[in-house]
ROLUM-668309 format. One record per residue (C-alpha): residue in three letters; x, y, z. Coordinates in steps of 0.25 Angstrom, whole numbers, plus 2048, in hexadecimal, padded with zeros to 3 digits. Layout:
ALAXYZ ...
END
This chain:
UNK7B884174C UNK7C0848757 UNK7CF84E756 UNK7D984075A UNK7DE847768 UNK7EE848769 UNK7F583E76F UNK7FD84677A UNK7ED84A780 UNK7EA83D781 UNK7F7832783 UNK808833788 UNK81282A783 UNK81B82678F UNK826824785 UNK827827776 UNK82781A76E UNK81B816778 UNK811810770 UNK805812779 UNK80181F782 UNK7FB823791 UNK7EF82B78E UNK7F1835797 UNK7E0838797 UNK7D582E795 UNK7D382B787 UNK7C4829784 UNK7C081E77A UNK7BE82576D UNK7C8831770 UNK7D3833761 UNK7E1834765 UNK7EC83875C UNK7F782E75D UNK80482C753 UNK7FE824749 UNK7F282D748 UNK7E383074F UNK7DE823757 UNK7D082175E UNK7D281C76E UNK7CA81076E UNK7C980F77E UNK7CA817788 UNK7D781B78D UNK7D981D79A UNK7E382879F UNK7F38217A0 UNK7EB816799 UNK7F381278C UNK7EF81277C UNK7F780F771 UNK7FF81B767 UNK80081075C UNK7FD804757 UNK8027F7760 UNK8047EC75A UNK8007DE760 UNK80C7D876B UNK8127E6769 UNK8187ED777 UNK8117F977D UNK81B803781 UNK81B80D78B UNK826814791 UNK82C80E784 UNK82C80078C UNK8207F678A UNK8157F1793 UNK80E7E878B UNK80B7E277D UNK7FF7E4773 UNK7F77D9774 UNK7F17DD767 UNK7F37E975D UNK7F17F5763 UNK7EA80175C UNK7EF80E75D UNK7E581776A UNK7E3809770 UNK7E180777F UNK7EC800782 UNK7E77F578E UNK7EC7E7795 UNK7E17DD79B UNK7E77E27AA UNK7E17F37A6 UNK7D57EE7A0 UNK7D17E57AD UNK7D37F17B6 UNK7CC7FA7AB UNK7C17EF7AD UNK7C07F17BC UNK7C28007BE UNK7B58017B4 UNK7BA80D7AD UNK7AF8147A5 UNK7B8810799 UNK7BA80A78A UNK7C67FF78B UNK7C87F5783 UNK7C47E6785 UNK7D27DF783 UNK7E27E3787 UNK7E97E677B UNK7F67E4782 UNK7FE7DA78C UNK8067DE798 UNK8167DD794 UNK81C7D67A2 UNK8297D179C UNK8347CF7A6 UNK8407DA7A3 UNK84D7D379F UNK85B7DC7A2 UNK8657DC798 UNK8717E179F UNK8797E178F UNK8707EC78D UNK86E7F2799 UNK87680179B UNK8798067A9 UNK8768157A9 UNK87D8207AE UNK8788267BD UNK86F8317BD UNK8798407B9 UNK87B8477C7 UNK8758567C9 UNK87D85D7D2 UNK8748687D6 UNK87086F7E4 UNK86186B7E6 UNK85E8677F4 UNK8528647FB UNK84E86580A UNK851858812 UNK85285281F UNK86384E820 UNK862841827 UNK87083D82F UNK87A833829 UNK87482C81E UNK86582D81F UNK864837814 UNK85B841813 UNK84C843815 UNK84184B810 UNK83884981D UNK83A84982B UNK83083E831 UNK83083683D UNK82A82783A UNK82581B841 UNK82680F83B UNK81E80383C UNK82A7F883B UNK8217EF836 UNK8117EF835 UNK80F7EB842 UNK8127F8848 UNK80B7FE83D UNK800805843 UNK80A807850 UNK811811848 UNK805818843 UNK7FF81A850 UNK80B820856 UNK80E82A849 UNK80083084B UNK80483085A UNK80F838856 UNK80884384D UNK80784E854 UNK81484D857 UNK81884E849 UNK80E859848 UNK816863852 UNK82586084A UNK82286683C UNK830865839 UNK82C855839 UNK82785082C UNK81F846832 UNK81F83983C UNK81882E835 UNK81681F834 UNK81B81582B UNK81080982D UNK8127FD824 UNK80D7F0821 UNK81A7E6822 UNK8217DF82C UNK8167DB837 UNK8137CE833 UNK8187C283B UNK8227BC833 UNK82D7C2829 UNK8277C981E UNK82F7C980F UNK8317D680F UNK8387D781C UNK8457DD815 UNK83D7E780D UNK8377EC819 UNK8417EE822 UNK84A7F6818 UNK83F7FF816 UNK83E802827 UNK84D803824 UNK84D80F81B UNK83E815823 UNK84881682F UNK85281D82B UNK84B825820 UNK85083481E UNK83F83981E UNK84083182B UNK84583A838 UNK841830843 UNK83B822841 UNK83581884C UNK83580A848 UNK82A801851 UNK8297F2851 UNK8237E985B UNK8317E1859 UNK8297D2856 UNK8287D5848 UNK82F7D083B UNK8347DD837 UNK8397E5846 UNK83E7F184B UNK84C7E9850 UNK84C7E3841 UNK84B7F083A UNK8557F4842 UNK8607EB840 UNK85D7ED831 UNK8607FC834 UNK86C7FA83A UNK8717EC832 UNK86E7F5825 UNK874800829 UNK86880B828 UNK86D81882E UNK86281583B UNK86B81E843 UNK86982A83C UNK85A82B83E UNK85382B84A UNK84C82184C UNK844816857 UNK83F807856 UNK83480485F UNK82D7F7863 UNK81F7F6868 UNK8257ED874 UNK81C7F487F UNK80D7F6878 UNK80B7FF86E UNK80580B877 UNK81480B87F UNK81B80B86D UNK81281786C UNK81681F878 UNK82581B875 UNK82581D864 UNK81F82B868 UNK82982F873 UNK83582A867 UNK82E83485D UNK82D83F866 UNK83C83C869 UNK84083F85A UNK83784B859 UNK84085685B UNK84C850854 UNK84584C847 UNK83C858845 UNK848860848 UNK84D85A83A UNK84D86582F UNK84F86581F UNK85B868819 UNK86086A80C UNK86485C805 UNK8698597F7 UNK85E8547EE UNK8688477ED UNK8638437FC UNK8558407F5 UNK8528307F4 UNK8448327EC UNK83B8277EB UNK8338267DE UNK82581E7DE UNK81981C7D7 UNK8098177DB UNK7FC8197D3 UNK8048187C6 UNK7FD81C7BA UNK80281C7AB UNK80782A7AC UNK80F8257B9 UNK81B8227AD UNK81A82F7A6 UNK81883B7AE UNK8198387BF UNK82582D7BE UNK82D8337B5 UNK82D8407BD UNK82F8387C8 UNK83B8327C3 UNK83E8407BE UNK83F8477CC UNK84783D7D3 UNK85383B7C6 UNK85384B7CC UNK8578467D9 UNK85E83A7D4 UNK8678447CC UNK86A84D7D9 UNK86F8407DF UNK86283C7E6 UNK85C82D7E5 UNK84F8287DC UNK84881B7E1 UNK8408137D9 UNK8388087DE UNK82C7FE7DB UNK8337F17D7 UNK8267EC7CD UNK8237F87C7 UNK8307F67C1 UNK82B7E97B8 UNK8297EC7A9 UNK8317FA7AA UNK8407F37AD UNK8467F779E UNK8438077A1 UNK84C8067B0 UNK8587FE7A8 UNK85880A7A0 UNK8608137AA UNK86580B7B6 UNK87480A7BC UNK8787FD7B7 UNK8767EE7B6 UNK8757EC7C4 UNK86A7F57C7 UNK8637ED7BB UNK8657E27C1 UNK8607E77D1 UNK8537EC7C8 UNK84D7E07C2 UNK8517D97CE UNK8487DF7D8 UNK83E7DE7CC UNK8407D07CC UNK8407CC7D9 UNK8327D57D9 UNK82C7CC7D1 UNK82F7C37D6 UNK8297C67E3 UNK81E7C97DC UNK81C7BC7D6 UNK81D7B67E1 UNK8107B97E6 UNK80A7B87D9 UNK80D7C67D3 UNK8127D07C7 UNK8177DB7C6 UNK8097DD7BE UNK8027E07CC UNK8087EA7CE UNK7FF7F47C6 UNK7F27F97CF UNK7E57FC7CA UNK7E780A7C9 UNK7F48077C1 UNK7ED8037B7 UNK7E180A7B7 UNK7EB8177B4 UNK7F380E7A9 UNK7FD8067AF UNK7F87FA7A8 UNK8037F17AD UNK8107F17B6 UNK8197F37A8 UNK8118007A6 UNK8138037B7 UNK8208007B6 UNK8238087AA UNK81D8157B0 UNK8258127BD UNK83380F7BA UNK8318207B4 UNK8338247C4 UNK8438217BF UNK84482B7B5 UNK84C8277A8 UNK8588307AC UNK8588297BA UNK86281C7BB UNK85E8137C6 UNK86B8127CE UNK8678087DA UNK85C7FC7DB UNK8597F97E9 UNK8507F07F2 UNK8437F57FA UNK847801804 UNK8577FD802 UNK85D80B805 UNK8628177FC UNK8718157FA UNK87481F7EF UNK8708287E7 UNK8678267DA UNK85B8207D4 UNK8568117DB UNK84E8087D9 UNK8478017E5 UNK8427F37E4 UNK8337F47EA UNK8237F17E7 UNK81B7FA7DF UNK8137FD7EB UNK81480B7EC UNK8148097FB UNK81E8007FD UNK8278047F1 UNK8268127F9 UNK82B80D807 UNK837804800 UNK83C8127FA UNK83B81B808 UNK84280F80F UNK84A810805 UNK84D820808 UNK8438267FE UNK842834805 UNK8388397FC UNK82D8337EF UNK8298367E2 UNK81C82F7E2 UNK81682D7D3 UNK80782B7D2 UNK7FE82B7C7 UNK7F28287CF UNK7F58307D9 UNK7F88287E5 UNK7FB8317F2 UNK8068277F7 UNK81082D802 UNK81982680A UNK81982D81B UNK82883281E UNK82C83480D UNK82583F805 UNK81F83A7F8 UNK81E8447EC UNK81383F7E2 UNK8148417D3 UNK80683E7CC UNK8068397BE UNK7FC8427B7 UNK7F58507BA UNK7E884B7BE UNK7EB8427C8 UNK7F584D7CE UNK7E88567CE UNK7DE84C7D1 UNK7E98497DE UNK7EE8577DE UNK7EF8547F0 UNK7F78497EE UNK8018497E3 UNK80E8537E3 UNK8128537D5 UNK80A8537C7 UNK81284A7BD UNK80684C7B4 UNK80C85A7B0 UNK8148537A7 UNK80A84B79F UNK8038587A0 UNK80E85F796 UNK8188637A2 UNK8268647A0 UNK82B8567A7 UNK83885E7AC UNK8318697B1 UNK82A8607B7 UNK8358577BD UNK83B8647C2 UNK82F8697C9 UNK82E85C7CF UNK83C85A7D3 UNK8388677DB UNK82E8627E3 UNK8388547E7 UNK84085F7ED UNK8368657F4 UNK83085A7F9 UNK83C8547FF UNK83E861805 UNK83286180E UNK826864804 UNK81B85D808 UNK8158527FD UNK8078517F9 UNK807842800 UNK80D84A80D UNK80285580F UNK7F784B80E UNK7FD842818 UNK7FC833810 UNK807829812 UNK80A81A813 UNK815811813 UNK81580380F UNK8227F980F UNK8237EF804 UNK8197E5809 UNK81D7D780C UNK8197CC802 UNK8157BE805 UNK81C7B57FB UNK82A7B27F9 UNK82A7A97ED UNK81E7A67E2 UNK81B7987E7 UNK80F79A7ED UNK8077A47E5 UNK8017997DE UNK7FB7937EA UNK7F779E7F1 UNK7EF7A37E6 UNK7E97957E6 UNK7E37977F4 UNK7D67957F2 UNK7CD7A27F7 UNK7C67A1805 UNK7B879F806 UNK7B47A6811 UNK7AE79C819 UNK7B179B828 UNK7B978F82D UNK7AF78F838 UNK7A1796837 UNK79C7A0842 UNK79579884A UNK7897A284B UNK7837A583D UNK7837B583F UNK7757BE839 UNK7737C782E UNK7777D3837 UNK7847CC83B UNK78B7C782E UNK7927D682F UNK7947DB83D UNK79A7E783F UNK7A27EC84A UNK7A47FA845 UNK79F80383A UNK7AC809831 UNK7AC812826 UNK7BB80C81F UNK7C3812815 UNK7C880580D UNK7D580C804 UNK7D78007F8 UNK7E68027FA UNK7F3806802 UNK7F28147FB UNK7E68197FF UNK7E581280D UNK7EA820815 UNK7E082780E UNK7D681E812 UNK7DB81F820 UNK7DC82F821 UNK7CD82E81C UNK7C9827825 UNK7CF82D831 UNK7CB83C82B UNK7BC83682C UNK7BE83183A UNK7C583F83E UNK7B984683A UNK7AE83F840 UNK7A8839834 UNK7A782A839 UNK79F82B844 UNK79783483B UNK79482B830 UNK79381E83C UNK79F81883A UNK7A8814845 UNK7B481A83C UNK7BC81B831 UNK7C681182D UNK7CF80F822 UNK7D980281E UNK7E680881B UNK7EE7FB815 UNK7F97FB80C UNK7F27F4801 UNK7EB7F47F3 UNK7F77FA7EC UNK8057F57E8 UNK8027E57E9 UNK8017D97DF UNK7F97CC7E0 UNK7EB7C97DC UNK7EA7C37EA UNK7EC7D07F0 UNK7DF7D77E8 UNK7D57CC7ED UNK7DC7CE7FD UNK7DA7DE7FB UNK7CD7DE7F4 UNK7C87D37FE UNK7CD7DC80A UNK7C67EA805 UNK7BA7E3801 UNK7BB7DC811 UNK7BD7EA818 UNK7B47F3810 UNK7A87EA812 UNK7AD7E7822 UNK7A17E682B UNK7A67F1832 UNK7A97FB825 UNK79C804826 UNK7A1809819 UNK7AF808811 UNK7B4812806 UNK7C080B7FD UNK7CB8147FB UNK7D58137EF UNK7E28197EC UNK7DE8197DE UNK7E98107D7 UNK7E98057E1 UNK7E87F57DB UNK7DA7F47E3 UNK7D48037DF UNK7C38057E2 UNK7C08007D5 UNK7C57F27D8 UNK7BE7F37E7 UNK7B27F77E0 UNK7B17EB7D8 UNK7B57E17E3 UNK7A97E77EB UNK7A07E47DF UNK7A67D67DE UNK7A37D37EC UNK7937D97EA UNK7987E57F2 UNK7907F27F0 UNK79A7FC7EC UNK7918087F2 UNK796802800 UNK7A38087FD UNK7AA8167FC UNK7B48187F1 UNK7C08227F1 UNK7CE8237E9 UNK7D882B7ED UNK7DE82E7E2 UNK7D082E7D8 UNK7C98397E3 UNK7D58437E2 UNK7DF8407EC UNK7DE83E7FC UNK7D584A800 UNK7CA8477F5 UNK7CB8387FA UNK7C883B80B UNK7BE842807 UNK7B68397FB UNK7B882F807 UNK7B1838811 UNK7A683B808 UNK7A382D805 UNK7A2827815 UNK79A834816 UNK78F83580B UNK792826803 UNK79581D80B UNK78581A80E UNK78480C807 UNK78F807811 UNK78B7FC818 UNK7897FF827 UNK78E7F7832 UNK7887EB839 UNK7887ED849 UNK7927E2850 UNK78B7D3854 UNK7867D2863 UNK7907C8865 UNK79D7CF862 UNK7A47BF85D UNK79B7C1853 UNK7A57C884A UNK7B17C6841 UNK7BE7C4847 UNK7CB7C5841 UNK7D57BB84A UNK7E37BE849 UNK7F07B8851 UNK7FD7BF851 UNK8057B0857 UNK8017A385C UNK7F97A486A UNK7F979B878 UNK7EE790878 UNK7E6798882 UNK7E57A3878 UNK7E279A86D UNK7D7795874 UNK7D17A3876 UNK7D17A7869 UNK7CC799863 UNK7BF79B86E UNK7BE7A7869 UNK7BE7A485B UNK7B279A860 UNK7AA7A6866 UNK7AB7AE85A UNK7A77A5851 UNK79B7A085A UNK7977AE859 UNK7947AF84B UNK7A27B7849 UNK7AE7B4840 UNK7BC7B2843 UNK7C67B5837 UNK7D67AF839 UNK7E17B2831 UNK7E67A682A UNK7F57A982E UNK7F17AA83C UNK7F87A4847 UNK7EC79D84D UNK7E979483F UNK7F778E844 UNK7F178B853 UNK7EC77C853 UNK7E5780861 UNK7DB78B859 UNK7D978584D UNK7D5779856 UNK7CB78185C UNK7C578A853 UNK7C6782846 UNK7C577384B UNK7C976B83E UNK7C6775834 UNK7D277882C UNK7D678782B UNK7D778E820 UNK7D379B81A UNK7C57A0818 UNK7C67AE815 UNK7D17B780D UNK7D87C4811 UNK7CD7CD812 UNK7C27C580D UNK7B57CA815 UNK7AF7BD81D UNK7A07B881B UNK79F7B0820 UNK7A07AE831 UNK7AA7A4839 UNK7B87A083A UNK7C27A682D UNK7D07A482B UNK7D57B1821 UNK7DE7AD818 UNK7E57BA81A UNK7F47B5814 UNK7F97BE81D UNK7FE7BC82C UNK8017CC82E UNK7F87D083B UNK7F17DE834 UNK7F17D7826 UNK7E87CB82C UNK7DF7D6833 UNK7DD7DC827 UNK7D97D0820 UNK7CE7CC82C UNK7C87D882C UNK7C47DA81E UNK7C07CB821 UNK7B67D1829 UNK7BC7D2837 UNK7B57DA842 UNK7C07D984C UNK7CE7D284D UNK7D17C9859 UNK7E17CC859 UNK7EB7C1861 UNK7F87C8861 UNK8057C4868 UNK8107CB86E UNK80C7DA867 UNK7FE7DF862 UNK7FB7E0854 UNK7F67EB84C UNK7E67EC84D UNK7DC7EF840 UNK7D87FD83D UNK7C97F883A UNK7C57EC842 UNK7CB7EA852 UNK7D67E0855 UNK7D57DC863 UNK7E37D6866 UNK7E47CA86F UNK7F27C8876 UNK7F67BD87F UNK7FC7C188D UNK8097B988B UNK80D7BE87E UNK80A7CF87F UNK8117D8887 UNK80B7DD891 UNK80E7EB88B UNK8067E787F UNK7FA7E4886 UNK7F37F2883 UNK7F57EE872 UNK7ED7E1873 UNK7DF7E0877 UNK7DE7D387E UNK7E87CA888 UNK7E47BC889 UNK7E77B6895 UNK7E57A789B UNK7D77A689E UNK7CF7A3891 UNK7C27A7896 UNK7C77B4898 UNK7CD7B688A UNK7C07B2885 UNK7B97BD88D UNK7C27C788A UNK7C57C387B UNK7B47C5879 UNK7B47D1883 UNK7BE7DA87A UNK7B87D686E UNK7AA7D9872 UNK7AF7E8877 UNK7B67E986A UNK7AB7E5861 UNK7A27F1869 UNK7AC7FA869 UNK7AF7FA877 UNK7BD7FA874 UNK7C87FA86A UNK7D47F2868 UNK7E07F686B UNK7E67F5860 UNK7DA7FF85A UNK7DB809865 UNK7EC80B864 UNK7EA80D854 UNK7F2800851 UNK7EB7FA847 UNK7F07F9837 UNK7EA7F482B UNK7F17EA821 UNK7ED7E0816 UNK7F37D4813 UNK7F87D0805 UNK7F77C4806 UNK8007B97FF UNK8027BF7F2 UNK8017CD7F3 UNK80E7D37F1 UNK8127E37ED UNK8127E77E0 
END
């Protein structure tokens, strides 16, 4: 028999008292432990920050960790057993782990609502002051700004329709950037929200977050650009600046509008920036007090040790800055569900109780009313590292505010920074999201916890990551800034802190991060949510599914050859969520820099950067992504697609893997790459490389295009309601297509199912209705409505085309839309509603004459199909990429 191994090689208590322990390693089935009451077998295995028992649990006993509980034994617990919910032994199921688990939970999820008693509830006294000297090097903003620890110049994207706008004239400006080295950056914030027709929910949310990216003390210059028609406007924005009273004077600044064509805002965005260039990169670092520092704390890829080692010195650093006078801020409202009795244990007073559990109410409540708990919130890779339930996450993540640490101010999403001390902000727990809310806010630096290793980074606010254990510090050594691991390795935890505490200061005074040198960044706002009560979640969950079939068949039964046309050969890299999607996108563009599409016979390398598979609940959200993927990766002009995971993502490979074998989907089509499970950005680029190049031999080649060019599958889309004559040109056109053998694919919000003139003509008597979901690939040729739930321009195109759409007929209105990165949008304007200015952005005028809109209309769609020519939108780089989340998908 072998010697029972000691219990500190194999387990951690969070908390003495604890009766069950994090097995710091994979425990084999078989393996003797010693634990309190004696020598025990391990019955199955044990994954690492997996839990088992130190002593026997009786039956409806609580499990505690932290000293809190998260759930109740469902039956008598021996001690050295795997302690399991249903939920851990599903995903154990469908990760199909080389593993002994056992057959049955042994204990229940505890999800009881957190009652405050204000008899027993003891305001604490505020954090003790150190007067000391420490400074760090910052950038002095004038009047009430604050200070920054970078000097950027951004363009903003007001809202999602100028997305790709700002993009497009940040590169432009590169290599200006480039000759002022004193200039930290310029840079884009690109975000989702905002373009839609109508008001979105989130309205506030979003414009006081572009409130605080304006006058942010990272932020030397900004330039705000709108086309002026949208729901959320440059002139709107403003008059919040002004009625709030942001300090907009201080910080030079410009808000444009695309009034003129988007070649004119380029040439006019450009000459402001140069304007700025020698006052702002003129800007130098001074020394600050350390009580100018307003540092965000977040957390993504939690595992189990997220709660022991990388929170807690988190939570450690910032009491340092707190301490001097600085300012903490604490977010991700759901994550607070299950841990609300640890934050009452050192807060200011009733009220700030009171301002907590409100926001935590009030998100609930959102949540419910698409249909939701805070349970969603937990992602795959959460729990495949140990974070069995929100309880447990929530647990681990309240330990960002340290124990000494009083929370002094609750506020909503992006409301400013008043005064100093520790805050709470109310936000999802979409890393993301809760990110932006805290820089609009004033966040000028993050301590970013990660377990798994995620590589998050925000583009104008340096993020500092602190990884959970050593050997994924070392297995993402590129990546990761800090080793929070040292302490469960047997480090001092305040030489540690102190260490630590070190390399904040440094950072803020110019250090580059990890995140920084490797050049990754995103930024997403709080995304908008469809519902605002819970009245109809029943209802639509009652829909009943599509069944693909065509309102109208094609007319023309196409051959063998022609049920998968193709109008170009791709090689795409598919990322499974928002986190990996600029990784995806820098492989892809590294392999069309060095030639290697042309080699391999592909037209190029593309890659779908979305802001998706991460940080949302709703079951009906995993169908649309799963759908979507599964639509795109097998596109009739995909060559060949490698799927991309962060590696803690709610939709990681494994679950990819396993909707392609539902679907009878050879996985050997496919490419597979992690990046966090290959070793960090640089390992992944190159796995990706390698695969396209010696693997990727079982991927389906293209099909060459029809003879007939109508003979395709169209995506129609409508941007406002449109004058007979025009209806009348796309109905004949519609008519043409389908008498071709092609398809034509509608969004069921769009403008023309409200047009009796074209439903007259294309459909007859037959009553519209969906035929197809978001994403769901089409079989099946003729005339579809999508239900896409959606009426945002780039989210409906996204739904098309993993629907199967070759090309996308585009009816715009008084401004061009954003194109698609992967299939062409030829926009289709009429002459009395563009400007003449505009002209250049859209592809087609109508004019009077029907006959010649029909020749020109099949004229431009024949050159583009050839690849005679490109879209405008294509050729100027406006194009983005955004999925749709439907009815009920909501952020977690």
């Amino acid at each position: 028999m072998s010697a029972p191994l000691p219990f500190a090689a194999l387990g951690r208590l969070p908390a003495p008292g604890d009766n069950v322990a994090i097995a710091i390693r994979q425990i084999e089935a078989g393996t003797i432990v010693e634990l309190p009451g004696g020598p025990q077998t391990i019955a199955h295995t044990i994954l690492e920050g997996h839990r088992f028992s130190v002593r026997a649990i009786a039956a409806g006993e609580p499990l505690l960790s932290w000293g809190e509980t998260f759930g109740h034994a469902l039956t008598a617990i021996a001690p050295g057993s795997y302690i399991c919910n249903q939920s851990i032994l599903d995903w154990l199921v469908l990760r199909r782990l080389a593993v002994t688990i056992p057959s049955a939970p042994n204990f229940a999820d505890h999800l009881v609502s957190f009652e405050l008693d204000e008899a027993t509830l003891h305001p604490a006294p505020p954090v003790p002051l150190l007067r000391d000297e420490r400074t760090f090097n910052g950038y002095l903003r004038p009047g009430r700004r604050g200070v920054g620890t970078r000097n950027y110049i951004v363009i903003l994207g007001t809202t999602s329709r100028t997305a790709s706008f700002a993009r497009q004239l940040t590169a432009r400006l590169q290599a200006l950037a480039r000759i002022h080295p004193s200039l930290d950056g310029i840079v884009a914030i690109a975000h989702t929200e905002g373009g839609g027709p109508g008001e979105p929910h989130n309205a506030t949310e979003v414009i006081r977050a572009l409130a605080g990216f304006m006058v942010h003390p990272n932020v030397g210059a900004i330039l705000a650009v709108d086309y002026g028609v949208e729901p959320i406007t440059n002139s709107r924005l403003a008059t919040y600046l002004r009625e709030k009273n942001y300090p907009l004077a201080e910080v030079p600044h410009a808000f444009l509008s695309i009034t003129n064509g988007l070649s004119a805002a380029l040439v006019e965005g450009e000459k402001i920036v140069r304007g700025w260039l020698p006052t702002i990169s003129a800007e130098r670092r001074t020394p600050q007090p350390v009580a100018a520092l307003r540092v965000a704390l977040q957390c993504g890829g939690s595992d189990a040790f997220s709660g022991v080692s990388g929170n807690p010195l988190a939570g450690a650093m910032v009491h340092e800055v707190v301490r001097r006078g600085g300012i903490g801020v604490l977010c991700e409202t759901d994550e607070l569900s299950g841990a609300e009795s640890y934050l009452m244990k050192n807060l200011r007073d009733a009220e700030i109780a009171r301002a907590l559990l409100m926001r935590i109410a009030r998100f609930k409540a959102r949540l419910d009313w698409h249909g939701v708990t805070p349970e969603s919130n937990p992602s795959a890779g959460n729990k495949l590292r140990g974070l069995y339930n929100i309880t447990l996450k929530s647990l681990g993540a309240v330990h960002k505010k340290d124990p000494r640490t009083r929370i002094d101010h609750v506020i909503d999403y992006a409301d400013p920074l008043t005064a100093p001390g520790f805050y709470f902000m109310d936000s999802p727990g979409n890393d993301l999201e809760g990110i932006a809310g805290q820089v609009g806010a004033g966040c000028s630096l993050f301590l970013f916890v990660t377990g798994n290793g995620s590589i998050t980074n925000f583009p104008f606010v340096p993020t500092l990551k602190l990884t959970t254990t050593t050997r994924r510090h070392q297995l993402l050594v590129h990546e990761m800034d800090i080793n929070a691991g040292r302490y469960l390795d047997g480090e001092s935890f305040e030489a540690l802190t102190a260490e630590s505490f070190e390399s904040l200061i440094a950072t803020a005074s110019g250090q580059r991060t990890k995140g920084e040198h490797a050049g990754h960044s995103q930024s997403s706002l709080w995304r908008n949510w469809r519902q605002t009560d819970a009245t109809q979640v029943a209802a639509i969950r009652a829909r009943a599914a599509p069944d693909g079939k065509p309102l109208i068949a094609s007319a023309t039964s196409p051959t063998s050859a022609q049920l998968a046309p193709a109008t170009e050969r791709l090689g795409l890299v598919l990322p499974t969520s928002m986190c990996s999607a600029q990784i995806a996108r820098l492989a892809a563009d590294r392999m069309n820099a060095n030639g290697l599409a042309a080699k391999l016979g592909y037209s190029r390398f593309l890659a779908l950067t979305h802001s998706e598979g991460c940080g949302f609940g709703g079951e009906s959200m995993y169908h649309l992504l799963y759908r979507t993927y599964r639509g795109y990766a097998t596109h009739p002009n995909v060559g060949a697609t490698l799927l991309l995971e962060h590696g803690c993502e709610k939709i990681p490979n494994d679950v990819m893997r396993r909707q392609f074998e539902t679907a009878n989907i050879p996985l050997d089509r496919f490419g597979w790459a992690s990046v966090q499970l290959d070793g960090g950005i640089d390992r992944a680029l190159a796995k990706i490389e390698n695969w396209f190049t010696t693997g990727a031999a079982s991927a389906t080649p293209a099909t060459t295009p029809p003879d007939d060019p109508l003979a395709l599958t169209f995506g129609l889309v409508s941007a406002s309601t449109l004058t007979s004559g025009s209806v009348a040109a796309v109905a004949a056109l519609v008519e043409k297509i389908l008498a071709a053998g092609g398809s034509v694919l509608l969004p069921e919000s769009d403008p023309l199912l409200a047009n009796s003139r074209f439903l007259s003509a294309v459909l007859g008597r037959t009553t519209p209705h969906a035929t197809l979901a978001y994403g769901q690939p089409s079989t099946k040729p003729g005339f579809h409505i999508v239900q896409t739930d959606t009426d945002h321009w780039t989210e409906n195109l996204a739904g098309l085309g993993a629907c199967g759409a070759h090309l996308f007929l585009g009816l715009v209105a008084d401004t061009p839309q954003q194109g698609h990165p992967m299939l062409p949008l030829i926009q289709i304007a009429e002459s009395a509603r563009l400007a003449a200015s505009s002209a250049g952005d859209v592809d087609l005028v109508l004019t009077e004459n029907a006959d010649e809109n029909h020749d020109a209309l099949r004229e431009i769609i024949a050159s583009t199909v050839n690849g005679q020519t490109a879209p405008a939108a294509t050729v100027g780089g406006f194009v983005d990429f955004q999925l749709s989340r439907g009815l009920l998908g909501v952020s977690t």
